[in-house]
N, C-alpha and C positions, 0 to 999 in steps of 0.2 A: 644851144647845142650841149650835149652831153658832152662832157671832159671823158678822156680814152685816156685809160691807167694802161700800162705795161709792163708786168713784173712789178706792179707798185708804184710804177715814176707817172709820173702825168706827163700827158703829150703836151707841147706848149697849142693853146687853140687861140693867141691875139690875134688881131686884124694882121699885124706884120707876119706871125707867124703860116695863119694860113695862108697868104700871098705866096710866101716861101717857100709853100708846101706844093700848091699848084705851080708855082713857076719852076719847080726841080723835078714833079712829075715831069712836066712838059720837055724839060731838056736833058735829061741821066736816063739813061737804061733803066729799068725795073731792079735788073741788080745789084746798080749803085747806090740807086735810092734806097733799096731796102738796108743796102750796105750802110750808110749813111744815118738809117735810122736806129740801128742795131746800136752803131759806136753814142749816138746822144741818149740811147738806153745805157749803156756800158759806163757810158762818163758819168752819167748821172749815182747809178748804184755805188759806184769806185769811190765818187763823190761825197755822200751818205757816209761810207764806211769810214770816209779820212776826215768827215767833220767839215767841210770844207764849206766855203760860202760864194754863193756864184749867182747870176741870174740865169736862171733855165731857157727865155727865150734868145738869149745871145747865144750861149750855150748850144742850143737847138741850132740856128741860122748858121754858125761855126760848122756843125756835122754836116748841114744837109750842101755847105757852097763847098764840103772839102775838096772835091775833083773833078767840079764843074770845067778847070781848066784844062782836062783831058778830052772834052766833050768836041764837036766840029765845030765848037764855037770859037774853038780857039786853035784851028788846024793851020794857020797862016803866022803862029806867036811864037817869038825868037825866047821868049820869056822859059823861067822856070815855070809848069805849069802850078807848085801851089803860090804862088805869086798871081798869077790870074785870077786863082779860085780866090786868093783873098785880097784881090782888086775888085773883082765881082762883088763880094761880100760887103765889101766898103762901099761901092757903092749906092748898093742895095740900101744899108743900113743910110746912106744921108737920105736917101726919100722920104724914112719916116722919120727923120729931124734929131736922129740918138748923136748923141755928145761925140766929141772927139775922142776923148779915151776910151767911149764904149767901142768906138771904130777900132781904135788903136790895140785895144784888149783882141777883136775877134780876128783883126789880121793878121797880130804874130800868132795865136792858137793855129789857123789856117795854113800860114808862109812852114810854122817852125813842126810842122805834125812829123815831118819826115827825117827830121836830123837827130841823130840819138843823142843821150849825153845834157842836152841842152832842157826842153821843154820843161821837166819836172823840177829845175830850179825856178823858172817862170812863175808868174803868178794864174791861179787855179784855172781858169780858161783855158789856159795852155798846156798846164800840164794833166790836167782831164781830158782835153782832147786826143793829145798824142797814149799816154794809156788805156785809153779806147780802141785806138786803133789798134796798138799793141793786141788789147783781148781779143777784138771779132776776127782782127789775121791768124793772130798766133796762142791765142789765151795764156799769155805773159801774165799778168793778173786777175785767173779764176779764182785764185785762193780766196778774193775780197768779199765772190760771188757764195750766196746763199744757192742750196740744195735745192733744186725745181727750176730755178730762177733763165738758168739757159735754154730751159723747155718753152718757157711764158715767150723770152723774147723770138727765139725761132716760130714758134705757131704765130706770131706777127707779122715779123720781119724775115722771112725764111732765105735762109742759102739754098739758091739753086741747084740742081747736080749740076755736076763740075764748075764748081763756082772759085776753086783758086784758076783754075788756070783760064776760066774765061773773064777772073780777074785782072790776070798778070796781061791779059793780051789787048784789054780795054785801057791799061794803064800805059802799052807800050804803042800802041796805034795813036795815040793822044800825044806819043811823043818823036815819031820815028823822025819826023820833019826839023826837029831842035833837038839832035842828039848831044849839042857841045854843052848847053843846060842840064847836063845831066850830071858833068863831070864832076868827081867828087860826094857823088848820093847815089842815093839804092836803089834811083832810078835808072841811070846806069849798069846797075845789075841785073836789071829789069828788061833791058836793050839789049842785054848780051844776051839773057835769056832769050828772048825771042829771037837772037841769030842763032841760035844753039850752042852759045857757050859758055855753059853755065858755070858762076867759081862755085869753089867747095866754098861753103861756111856762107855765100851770100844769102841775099832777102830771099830771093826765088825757092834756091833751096830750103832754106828756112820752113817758108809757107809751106810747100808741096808738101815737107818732110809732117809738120804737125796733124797731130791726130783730134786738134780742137777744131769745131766740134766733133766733125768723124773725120 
């Protein structure tokens, strides 16, 4: 099979990685998935720029389990959902036999994508993840990004229309059932959002307000 560049970065094509790739088709919306791919194109360039050393297909697996736990898989779980997503991840990863610390590397990438402040003292998994997320939400770190480069990834990976707020509302139906897991995170912002009360200065606002990409 032909290796599939995007904007330069290579898709990961292992046996583990295609697995991952069909079984997150099969369970995430088209727009999470795409969402998904976008942030381990995003990690990856970010990556590139800061010198950074990582493996691509954990890397990859990290992006694509990030909110598997908002999914109906997990509409019964008292849990934080990126706690699930990177219960799932870990599990995933012992089937095809990866080390304890490779587990360990892609759970806290996963659990810690949503806390600020923390991630980018972490080691590279982690904090490539969570600035990923940063750029496909809010393009916190476009500056990193080369000229063309958010063109290549969109004709790939494309944001839907209305893709924040059919974001905010896939993030908040994944969670309306464990609201007390919220407490304390942007996920919480995200449930007030969807009641209609949105704070000034939070996530919600945040997104809606950025003009990355339009």
């Amino acid at each position: 099979m032909t290796t599939r560049y995007v904007a330069g970065i290579s898709i990961p094509d292992s046996a583990m990685a295609r697995a991952a790739t069909e079984l997150m088709r099969a369970t995430q919306s088209g727009l999470m998935f795409d969402a998904a791919c976008r942030t381990f194109v995003f990690a990856s360039l970010i990556g590139q720029g800061r010198e950074l050393r990582y493996e691509p297909d954990l890397l990859y697996i990290s992006a694509l389990f990030l909110r598997i736990g908002v999914t109906t898989l997990y509409r019964h779980s008292q849990q934080r959902f990126e706690v699930d997503s990177a219960d799932a991840a870990a599990q995933f990863l012992r089937g095809y036999g990866r080390s304890r610390d490779d587990i360990a590397l892609v759970w806290d990438a996963i659990a810690l994508h949503t806390t600020p402040g923390i991630p980018s003292h972490k080691p590279a998994l982690t904090a490539l993840l969570a600035a990923a997320v940063d750029t496909d939400l809010l393009g916190t770190h476009c500056q990193a990004l080369c000229p063309g480069v958010l063109a290549c990834v969109l004709n790939a990976f494309p944001r839907e229309a209305g893709f924040k707020i059919k974001f905010l509302h896939t993030l908040a139906e994944g969670q309306l059932h464990r609201r007390q897991s919220t407490y304390g995170t942007i996920n919480a912002d995200v449930l007030e959002f969807h009641d209609h009360h949105l704070n000034a200065g939070g996530f919600c606002e945040r997104l809606l307000a950025s003009t990355w990409p339009y």
